[in-house]
C-alpha positions as CSV (number, residue, x, y, z in Angstrom):
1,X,-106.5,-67.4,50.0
2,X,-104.1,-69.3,48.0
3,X,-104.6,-66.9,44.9
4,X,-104.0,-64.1,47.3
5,X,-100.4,-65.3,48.7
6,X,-99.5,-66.6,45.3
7,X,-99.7,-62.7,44.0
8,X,-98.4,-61.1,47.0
9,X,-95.4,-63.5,47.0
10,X,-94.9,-62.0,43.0
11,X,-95.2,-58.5,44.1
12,X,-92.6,-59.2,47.0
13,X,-90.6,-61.4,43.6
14,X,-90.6,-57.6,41.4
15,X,-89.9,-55.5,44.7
16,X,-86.6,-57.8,45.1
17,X,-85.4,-57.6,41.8
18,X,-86.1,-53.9,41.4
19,X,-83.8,-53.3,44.5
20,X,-81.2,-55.7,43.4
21,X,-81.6,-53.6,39.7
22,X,-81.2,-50.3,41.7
23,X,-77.9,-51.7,43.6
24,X,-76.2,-52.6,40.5
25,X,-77.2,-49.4,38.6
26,X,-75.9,-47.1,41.8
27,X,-72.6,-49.4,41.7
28,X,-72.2,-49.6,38.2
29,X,-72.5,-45.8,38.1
30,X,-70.3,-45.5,40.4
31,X,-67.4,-47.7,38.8
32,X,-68.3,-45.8,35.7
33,X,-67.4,-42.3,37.0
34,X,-64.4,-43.6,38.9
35,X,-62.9,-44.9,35.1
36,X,-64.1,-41.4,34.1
37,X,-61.5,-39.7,36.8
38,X,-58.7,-42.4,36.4
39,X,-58.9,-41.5,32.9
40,X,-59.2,-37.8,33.5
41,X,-56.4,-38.2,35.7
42,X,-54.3,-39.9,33.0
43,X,-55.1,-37.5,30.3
44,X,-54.3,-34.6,32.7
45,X,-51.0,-36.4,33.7
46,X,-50.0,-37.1,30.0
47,X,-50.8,-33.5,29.3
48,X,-48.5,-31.9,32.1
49,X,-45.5,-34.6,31.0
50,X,-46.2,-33.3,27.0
51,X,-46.2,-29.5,28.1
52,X,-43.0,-30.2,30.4
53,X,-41.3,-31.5,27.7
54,X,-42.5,-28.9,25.2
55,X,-41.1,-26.4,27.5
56,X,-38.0,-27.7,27.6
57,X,-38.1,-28.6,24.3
58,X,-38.7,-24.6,23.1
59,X,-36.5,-23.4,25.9
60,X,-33.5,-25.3,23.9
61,X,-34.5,-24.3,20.5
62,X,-31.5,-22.8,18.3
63,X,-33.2,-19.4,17.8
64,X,-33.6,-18.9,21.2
65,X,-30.4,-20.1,22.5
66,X,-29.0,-17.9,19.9
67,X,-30.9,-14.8,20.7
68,X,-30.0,-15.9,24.9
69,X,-26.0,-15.6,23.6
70,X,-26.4,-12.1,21.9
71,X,-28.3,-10.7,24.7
72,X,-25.9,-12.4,26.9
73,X,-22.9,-11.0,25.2
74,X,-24.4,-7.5,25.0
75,X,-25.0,-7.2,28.7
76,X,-21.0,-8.5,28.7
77,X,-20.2,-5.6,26.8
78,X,-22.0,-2.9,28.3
79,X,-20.2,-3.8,31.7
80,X,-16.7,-3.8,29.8
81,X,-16.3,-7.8,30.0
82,X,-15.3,-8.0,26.5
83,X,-13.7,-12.0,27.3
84,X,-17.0,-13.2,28.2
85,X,-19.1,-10.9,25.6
86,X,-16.8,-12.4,22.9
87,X,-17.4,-15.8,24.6
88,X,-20.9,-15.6,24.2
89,X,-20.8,-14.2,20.9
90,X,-18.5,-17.1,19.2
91,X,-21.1,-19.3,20.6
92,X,-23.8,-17.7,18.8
93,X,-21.9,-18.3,15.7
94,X,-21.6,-22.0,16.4
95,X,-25.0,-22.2,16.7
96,X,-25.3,-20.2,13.4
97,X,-22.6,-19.3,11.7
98,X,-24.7,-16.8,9.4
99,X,-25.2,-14.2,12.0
100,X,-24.2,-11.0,11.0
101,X,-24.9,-9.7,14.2
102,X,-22.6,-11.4,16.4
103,X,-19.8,-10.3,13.5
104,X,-20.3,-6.9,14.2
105,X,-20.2,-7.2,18.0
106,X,-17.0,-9.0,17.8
107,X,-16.2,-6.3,15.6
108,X,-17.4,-3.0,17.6
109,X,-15.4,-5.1,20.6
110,X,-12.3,-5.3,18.7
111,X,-12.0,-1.7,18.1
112,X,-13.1,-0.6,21.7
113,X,-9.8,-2.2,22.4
114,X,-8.2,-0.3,19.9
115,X,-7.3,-3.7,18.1
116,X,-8.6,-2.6,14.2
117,X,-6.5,-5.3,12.7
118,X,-8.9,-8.5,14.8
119,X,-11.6,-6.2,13.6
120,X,-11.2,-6.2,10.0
121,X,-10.6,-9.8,9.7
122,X,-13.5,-10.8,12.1
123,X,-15.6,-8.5,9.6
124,X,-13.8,-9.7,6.3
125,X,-14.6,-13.4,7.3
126,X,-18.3,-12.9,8.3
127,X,-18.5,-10.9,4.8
128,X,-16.9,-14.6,3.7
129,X,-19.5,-16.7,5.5
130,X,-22.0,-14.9,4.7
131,X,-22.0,-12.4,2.0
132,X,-23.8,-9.8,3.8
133,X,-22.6,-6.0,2.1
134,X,-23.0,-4.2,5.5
135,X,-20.0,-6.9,7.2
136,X,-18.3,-5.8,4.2
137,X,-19.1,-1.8,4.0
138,X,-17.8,-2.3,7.7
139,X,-14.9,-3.8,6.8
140,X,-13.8,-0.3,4.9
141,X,-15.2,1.4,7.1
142,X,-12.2,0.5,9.6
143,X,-9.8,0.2,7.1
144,X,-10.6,4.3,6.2
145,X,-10.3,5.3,9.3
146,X,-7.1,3.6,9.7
147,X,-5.6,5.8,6.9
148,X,-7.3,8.9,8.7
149,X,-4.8,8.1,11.9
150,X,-2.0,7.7,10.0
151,X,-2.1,11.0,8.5
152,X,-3.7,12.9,11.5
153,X,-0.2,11.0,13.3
154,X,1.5,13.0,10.2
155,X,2.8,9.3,9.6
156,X,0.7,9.2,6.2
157,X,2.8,6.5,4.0
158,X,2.5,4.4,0.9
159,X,0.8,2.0,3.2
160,X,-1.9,4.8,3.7
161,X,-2.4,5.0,-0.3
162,X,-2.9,1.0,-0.4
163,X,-5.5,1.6,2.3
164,X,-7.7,3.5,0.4
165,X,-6.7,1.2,-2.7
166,X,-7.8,-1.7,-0.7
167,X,-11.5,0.1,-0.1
168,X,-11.6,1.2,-3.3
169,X,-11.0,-2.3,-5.1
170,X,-13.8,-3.1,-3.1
171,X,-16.4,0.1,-3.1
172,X,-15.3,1.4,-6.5
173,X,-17.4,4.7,-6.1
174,X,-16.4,5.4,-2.3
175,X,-16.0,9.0,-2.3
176,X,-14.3,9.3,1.4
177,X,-11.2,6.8,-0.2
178,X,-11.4,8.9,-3.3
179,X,-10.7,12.7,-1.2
180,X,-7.9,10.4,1.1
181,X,-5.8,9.7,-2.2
182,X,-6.2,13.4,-2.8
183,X,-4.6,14.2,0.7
184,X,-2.3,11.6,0.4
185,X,-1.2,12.5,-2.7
186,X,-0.9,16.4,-1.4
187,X,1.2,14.7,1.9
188,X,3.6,13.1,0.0
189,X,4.2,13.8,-3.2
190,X,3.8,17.8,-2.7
191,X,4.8,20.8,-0.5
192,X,1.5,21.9,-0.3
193,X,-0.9,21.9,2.1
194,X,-4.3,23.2,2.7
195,X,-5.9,23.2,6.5
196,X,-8.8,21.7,5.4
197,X,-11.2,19.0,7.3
198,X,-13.0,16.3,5.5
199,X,-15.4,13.5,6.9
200,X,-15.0,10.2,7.7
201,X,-17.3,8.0,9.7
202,X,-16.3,6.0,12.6
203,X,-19.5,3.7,12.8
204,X,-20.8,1.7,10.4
205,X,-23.8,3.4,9.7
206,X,-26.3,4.8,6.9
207,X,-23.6,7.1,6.9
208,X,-26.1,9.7,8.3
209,X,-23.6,13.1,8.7
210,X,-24.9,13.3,12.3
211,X,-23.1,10.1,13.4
212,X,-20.0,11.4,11.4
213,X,-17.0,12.9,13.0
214,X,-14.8,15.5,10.9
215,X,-11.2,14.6,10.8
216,X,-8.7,18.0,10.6
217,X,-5.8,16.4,8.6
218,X,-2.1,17.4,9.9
219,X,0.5,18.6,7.2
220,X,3.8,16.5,6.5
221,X,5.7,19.1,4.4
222,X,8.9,17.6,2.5
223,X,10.9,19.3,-0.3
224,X,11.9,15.6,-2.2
225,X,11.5,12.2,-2.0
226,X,13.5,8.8,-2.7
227,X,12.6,6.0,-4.9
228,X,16.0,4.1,-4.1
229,X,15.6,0.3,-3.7
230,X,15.7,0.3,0.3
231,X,13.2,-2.1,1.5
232,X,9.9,-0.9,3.3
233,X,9.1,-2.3,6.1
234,X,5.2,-2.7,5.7
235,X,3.4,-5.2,4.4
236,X,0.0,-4.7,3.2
237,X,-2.2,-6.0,-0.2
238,X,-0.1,-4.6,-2.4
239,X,2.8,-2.7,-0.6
240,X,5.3,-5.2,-0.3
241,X,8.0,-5.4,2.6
242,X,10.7,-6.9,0.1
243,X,9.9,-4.7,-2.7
244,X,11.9,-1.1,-3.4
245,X,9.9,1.7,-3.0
246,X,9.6,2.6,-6.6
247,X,8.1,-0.8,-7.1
248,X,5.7,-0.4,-4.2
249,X,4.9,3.1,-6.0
250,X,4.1,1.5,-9.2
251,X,1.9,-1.0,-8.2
252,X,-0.4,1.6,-6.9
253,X,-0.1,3.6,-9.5
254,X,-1.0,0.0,-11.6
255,X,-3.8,0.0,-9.3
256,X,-5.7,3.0,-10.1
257,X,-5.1,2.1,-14.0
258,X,-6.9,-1.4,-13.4
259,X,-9.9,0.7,-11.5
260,X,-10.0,3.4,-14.1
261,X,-10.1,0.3,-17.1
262,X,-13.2,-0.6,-15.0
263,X,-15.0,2.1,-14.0
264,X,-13.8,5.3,-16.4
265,X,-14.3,7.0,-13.4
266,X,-13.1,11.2,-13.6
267,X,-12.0,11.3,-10.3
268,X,-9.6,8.6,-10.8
269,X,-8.6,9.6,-13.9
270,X,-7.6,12.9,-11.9
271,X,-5.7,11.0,-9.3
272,X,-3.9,8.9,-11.7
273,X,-2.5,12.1,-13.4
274,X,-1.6,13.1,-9.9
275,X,0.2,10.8,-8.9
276,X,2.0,9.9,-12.3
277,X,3.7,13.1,-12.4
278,X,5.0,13.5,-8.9
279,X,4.6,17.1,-8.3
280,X,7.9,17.8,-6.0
281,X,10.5,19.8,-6.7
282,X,13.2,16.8,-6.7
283,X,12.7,12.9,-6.9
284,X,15.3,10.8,-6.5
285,X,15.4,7.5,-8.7
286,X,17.7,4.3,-8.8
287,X,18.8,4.8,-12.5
288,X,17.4,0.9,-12.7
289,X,14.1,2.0,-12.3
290,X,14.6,4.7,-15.2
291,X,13.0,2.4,-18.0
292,X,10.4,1.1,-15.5
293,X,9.1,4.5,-15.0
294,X,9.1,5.1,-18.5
295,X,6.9,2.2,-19.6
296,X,4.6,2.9,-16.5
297,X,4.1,6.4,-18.1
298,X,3.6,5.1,-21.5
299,X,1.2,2.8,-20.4
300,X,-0.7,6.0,-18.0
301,X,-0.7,8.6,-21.3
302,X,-2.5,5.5,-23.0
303,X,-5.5,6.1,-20.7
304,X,-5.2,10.1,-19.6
305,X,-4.0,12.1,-22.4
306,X,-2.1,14.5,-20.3
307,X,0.8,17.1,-21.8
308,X,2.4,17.2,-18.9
309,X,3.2,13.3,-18.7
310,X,4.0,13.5,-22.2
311,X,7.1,16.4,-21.8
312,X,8.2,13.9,-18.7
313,X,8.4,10.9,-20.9
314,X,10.6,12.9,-23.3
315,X,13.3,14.0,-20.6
316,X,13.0,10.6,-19.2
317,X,13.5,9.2,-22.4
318,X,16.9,11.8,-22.9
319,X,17.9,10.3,-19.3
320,X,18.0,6.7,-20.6
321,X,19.5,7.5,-23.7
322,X,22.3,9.2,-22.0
323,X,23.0,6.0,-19.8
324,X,22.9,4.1,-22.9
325,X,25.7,6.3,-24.0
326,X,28.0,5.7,-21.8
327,X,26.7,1.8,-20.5
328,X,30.5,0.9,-22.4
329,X,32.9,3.3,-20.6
330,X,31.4,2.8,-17.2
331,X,32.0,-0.7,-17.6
332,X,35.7,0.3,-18.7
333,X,36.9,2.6,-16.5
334,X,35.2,0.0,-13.4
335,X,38.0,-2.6,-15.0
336,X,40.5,0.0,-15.0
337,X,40.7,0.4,-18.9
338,X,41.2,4.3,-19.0
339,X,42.8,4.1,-22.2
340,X,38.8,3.3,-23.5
341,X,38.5,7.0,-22.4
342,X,40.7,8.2,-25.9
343,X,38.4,7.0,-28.5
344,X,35.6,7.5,-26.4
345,X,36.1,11.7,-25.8
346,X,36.6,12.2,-29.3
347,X,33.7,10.1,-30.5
348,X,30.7,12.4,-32.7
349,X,28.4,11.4,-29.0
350,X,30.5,12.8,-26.5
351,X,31.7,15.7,-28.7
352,X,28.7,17.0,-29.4
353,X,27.2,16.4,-25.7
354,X,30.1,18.3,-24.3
355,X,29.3,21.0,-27.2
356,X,25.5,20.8,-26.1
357,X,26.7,22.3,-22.4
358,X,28.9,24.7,-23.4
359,X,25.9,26.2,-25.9
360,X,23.6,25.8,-23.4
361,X,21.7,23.5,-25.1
362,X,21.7,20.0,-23.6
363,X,18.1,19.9,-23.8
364,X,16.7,18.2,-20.5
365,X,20.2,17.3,-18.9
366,X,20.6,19.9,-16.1
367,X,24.4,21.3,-15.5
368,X,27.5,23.4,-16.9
369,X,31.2,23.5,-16.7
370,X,31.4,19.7,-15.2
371,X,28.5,17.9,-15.0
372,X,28.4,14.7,-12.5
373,X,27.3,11.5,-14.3
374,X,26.6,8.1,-12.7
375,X,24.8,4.9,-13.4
376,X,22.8,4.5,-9.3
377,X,20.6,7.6,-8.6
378,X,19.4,10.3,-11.0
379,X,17.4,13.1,-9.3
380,X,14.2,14.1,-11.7
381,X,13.7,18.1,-11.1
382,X,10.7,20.0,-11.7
383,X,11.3,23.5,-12.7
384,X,9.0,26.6,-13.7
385,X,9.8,25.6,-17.1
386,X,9.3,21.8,-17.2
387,X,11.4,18.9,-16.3
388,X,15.1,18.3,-16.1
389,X,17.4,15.8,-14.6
390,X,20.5,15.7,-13.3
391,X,23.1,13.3,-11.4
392,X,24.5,13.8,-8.0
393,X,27.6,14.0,-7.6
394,X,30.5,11.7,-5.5
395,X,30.2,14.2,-2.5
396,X,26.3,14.1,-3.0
397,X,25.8,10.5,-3.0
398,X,28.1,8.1,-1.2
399,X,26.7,4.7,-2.2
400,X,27.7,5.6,-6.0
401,X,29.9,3.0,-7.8
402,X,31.3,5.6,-9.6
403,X,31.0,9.0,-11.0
404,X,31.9,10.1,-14.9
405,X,32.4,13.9,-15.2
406,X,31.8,15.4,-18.4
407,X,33.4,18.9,-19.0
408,X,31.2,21.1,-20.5
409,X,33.3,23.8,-20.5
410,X,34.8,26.3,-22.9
411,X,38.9,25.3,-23.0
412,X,40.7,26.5,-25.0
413,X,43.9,26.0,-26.0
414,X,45.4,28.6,-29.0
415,X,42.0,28.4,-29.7
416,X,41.4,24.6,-30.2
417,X,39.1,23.4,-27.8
418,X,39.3,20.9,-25.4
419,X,37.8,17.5,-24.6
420,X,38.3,16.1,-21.3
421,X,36.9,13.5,-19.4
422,X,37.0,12.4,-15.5
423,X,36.5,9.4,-13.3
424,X,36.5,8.9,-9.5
425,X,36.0,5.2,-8.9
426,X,34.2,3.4,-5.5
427,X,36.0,3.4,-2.6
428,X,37.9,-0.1,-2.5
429,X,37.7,0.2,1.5
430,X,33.8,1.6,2.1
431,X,35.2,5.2,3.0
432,X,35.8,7.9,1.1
433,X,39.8,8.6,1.8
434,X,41.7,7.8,-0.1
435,X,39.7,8.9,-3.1
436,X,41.1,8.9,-6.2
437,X,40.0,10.8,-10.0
438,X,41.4,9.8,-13.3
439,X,41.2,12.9,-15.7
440,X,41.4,11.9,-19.4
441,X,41.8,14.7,-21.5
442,X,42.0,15.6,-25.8
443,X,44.1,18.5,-26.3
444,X,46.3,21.1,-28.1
445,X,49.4,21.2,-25.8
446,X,53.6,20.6,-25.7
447,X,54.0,17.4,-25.9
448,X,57.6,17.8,-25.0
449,X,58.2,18.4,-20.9
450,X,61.1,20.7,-22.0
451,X,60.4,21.7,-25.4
452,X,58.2,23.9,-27.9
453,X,56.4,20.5,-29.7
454,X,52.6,21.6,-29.8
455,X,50.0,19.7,-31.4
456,X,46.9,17.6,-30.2
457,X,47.7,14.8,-27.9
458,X,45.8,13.0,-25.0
459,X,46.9,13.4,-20.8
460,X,46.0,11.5,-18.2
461,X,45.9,12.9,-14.5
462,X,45.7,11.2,-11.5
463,X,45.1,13.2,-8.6
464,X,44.4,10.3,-4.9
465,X,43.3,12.4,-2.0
466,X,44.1,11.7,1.8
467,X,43.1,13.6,4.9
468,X,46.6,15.0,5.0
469,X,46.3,16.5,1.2
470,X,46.2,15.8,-2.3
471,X,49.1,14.3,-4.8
472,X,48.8,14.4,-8.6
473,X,51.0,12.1,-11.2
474,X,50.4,13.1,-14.6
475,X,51.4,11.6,-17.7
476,X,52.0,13.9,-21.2
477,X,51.6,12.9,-24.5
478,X,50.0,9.8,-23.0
479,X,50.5,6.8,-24.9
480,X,52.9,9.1,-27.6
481,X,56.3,9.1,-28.4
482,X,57.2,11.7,-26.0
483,X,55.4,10.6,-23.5
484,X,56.0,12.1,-19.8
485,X,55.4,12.1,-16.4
486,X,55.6,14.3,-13.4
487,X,54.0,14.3,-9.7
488,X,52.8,17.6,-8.1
C-alpha cells in the first residue's frame, strides 16, 4: 500500500508541474506575440513618420518647385496675367538662375506687350548667365525685327543700319541682317526702290519658313541727304546721340570694315562698297568732315578695290585742296582785311583757277561765270559722268560764315582780261538784311573819274542790301594815286 501511494503521489507531482509548464508556455507565448505587435506597431509608425517626411521632403525639392513655377507661370500667361506669369517665372530663376526657359517666357511676355526693348535685355542677360546660343539667337531675333518695323513705318534710319550691325557683330553669317543693309542701304542712300518682300522670322525658332512671316518693305524715296553736324537724337551701340551724322555714318561704315577684316565675307564686301560711295544724286557735307571722309575711303579702297571709290577720292581730294587754297583769305576777309584780296587775285593759284572755269576745265569743281565758294557745307554730286562738287551759295545756305565768289568769266577789258573776286560776310545780326558783298577786282580800266588814264589797277565795290533796295560805294584806282570814290 505504501509503495502504491508513494507513486501515485509522483504521478499527481509530474501532472502538476506539466500544467504549471503549460501555463507559463501559453503566457509566455502570449507576452511574446504582444512584443511582436508593439514592435510591428512601432516599425509601422516609424515607417508612416519616414514616408510623411519623405513626402514633404520631395514635394519641396528645387526641381520640382522649379518645374511648379513654370507651369504656374504658363497657365498665367495663357489667361493674359502677364504680372503673375512674370512673378512666377523670376522665382524660378531664383531657384535656378540657369534656366533658359523661364528667359524666354519673360521674353515671349515682353513682346506680347509690345515692350521689345525689356525683351532684349531679359534675353541678352540670360545669354549672360548662362551662355545658352538660343537666349542669344533670340536676342537678334527681336532686334531684326525691330529694324523690319522701322522700315515697314518708312521710318528706316541710321539707327536701323546699327540694328543689323548689332546682329551681325554677333551672328557674323546672318543672312536676314545681311539683305536688311541692302534695303537700308536702297532707303537711304538711293532713289530707288524695288517692291520686293523678304523674310524675317518673328519666333525664335529652327527658323523653319512655315513659322516665318514675309515682311513687304515700304519705300522712303529722297533725292539727297545731309551729313551736317546736327545731333541725332538716337542712341544705340554705336549711333551716338551727341555725335554729327557723318560721324554716326562712319562708324558703321568702320563697322562693316572690322567684320569684313574678320570674316572676308562677299556679301560684306558688297555692302561696304555700297555704302562708301553713297549712290544719291547730291550729299551734303560739313566741309570739316571733308578730310575725314577721305581717310575713311582710303582706308575702304585698302580692302575693296573698287574704281569707282577711287575717282571719288580724287574729286574729294580737288575739294580739300581748293579749301586749302583759300584757308588764308577766308581768314582775311572774316577780319575785314580786303586789301589781302590784291595779291591774292593775281597770285599763279587763283589765276589759273579762274582760267580753269572760263576753259571749262576745272576738273571736278562744278560751276561757271561765278562760282560760290565757302568753308561750311560742300554738296558732293553724282553725275552720269562721275563725281563733281560744288558749294552752295549765300541764298542756298543760310548758316554760312561766309561765301567767296570766284569769277570765272570771260571779261574783258580792250582785251585784257579780268580778275575779280567777291565776298558777302555773315550776318552781324542772324538775318539776312542788311547784307553786304565786297567785290575786289584786277583790271584794265580809267583810273581817272574824269579823265582818259587807262592801265591795270584794282576796285573795290561795296554794294549793302536792305529790304527797301540796294546802295553801292565804289572806290577806283583803289589804293592808287588817283584813287576815287562814288555811291550809286
Amino acid at each position: 500500500m505504501y509503495d502504491l501511494k508513494k507513486e501515485d503521489m509522483n504521478v499527481e507531482h509530474n501532472n502538476h508541474t506539466r500544467n504549471r509548464d503549460e501555463k507559463r508556455a501559453i503566457q509566455q507565448a502570449k507576452r511574446n506575440r504582444q512584443v511582436r505587435m508593439y514592435k510591428i506597431c512601432i516599425a509601422v509608425f516609424v515607417v508612416l513618420f519616414v514616408c510623411a517626411g519623405c513626402g514633404a521632403i520631395i514635394w519641396n525639392l528645387p526641381s520640382l518647385k522649379l518645374s511648379r513655377m513654370l507651369s504656374a507661370g504658363d497657365k498665367y500667361t495663357e489667361s493674359g496675367d502677364y504680372v503673375k506669369a512674370n512673378d512666377s517665372y523670376e522665382k524660378a530663376l531664383k531657384i535656378d538662375s540657369g534656366t533658359v526657359e523661364a528667359y524666354r517666357c519673360l521674353a515671349n511676355n515682353d513682346l506680347e506687350q509690345d515692350n521689345s526693348t525689356a525683351a532684349k535685355k531679359i534675353l541678352y542677360s540670360g545669354w549672360e548667365n548662362t551662355q545658352d546660343e538660343s537666349l542669344l539667337h533670340y536676342y537678334c531675333v527681336v532686334v531684326l525685327n525691330e529694324a523690319v518695323a522701322q522700315i515697314n513705318e518708312k521710318k528706316c534710319s541710321m539707327e536701323t543700319v546699327d540694328k543689323c550691325l548689332q546682329v551681325l557683330n554677333i551672328e557674323k553669317d546672318n543672312e536676314d541682317a545681311l539683305h536688311l543693309l541692302d534695303v537700308c542701304y536702297d532707303r537711304l542712300y538711293t532713289g530707288r526702290y524695288e517692291d520686293d518682300a523678304f523674310t524675317v522670322f518673328l519666333e525664335d525658332t529652327a527658323m523653319k519658313e512655315d513659322e516665318a512671316e514675309e515682311v513687304s518693305l515700304s519705300d522712303i524715296l529722297i533725292d539727297s541727304i545731309s551729313f551736317e553736324d546736327v545731333p541725332n537724337d538716337i542712341m544705340t551701340s554705336s549711333i551716338s546721340k551727341n555725335a554729327s551724322k557723318y560721324e554716326n555714318y562712319e562708324n558703321q561704315l568702320r563697322s562693316l570694315l572690322a567684320l569684313y577684316e574678320e570674316t572676308e565675307s562677299d556679301a560684306i564686301e558688297k555692302i561696304i562698297a555700297q555704302y562708301a560711295l553713297l549712290d544719291i544724286e547730291y550729299v551734303y557735307f560739313s566741309v570739316n568732315n571733308l578730310t575725314k571722309y577721305y581717310k575713311l575711303l582710303e582706308d575702304v579702297y585698302e580692302a575693296v578695290q573698287d574704281k569707282s571709290i577711287e575717282e571719288l577720292m580724287e574729286c574729294l581730294s580737288q575739294a580739300i585742296k581748293v579749301q586749302e587754297d583759300f584757308a588764308d583769305i577766308f581768314t582775311e576777309f572774316a577780319q575785314g582785311n580786303y586789301e589781302s584780296a590784291k595779291d591774292f587775285i593775281v597770285s599763279d593759284t587763283y589765276v589759273n583757277l579762274r582760267d580753269s572755269f572760263i576753259n571749262g576745265e576745272s576738273g571736278y569743281w562744278e560751276g561757271s561765270a561765278a562760282v560760290p565758294l565757302n568753308q561750311d557745307q560742300m554738296v558732293l554730286h553724282k553725275t552720269d559722268d562721275g563725281f563733281k562738287f560744288f558749294y552752295p551759295d549765300y541764298d542756298d545756305y543760310e548758316n554760312t560764315q561766309g561765301v567767296i565768289t570766284v569769277w570765272g568769266s570771260r571779261q574783258l577789258d580792250d582785251g585784257v582780261q579780268r580778275t575779280t573776286i567777291s565776298y558777302e560776310p555773315v550776318s552781324q545780326n542772324g538775318e539776312y538784311y542788311p547784307h553786304t558783298e565786297y567785290v575786289i577786282s584786277y583790271e584794265y580800266s580809267n583810273v581817272l573819274k574824269n579823265g582818259t588814264d587807262i592801265k591795270m589797277n584794282y576796285r573795290l565795290n561795296t554794294t549793302t542790301t536792305t529790304e527797301e533796295g540796294a546802295e553801292t560805294e565804289a572806290i577806283g584806282d583803289w589804293g592808287g594815286e588817283h584813287e576815287w570814290k562814288t555811291s550809286y
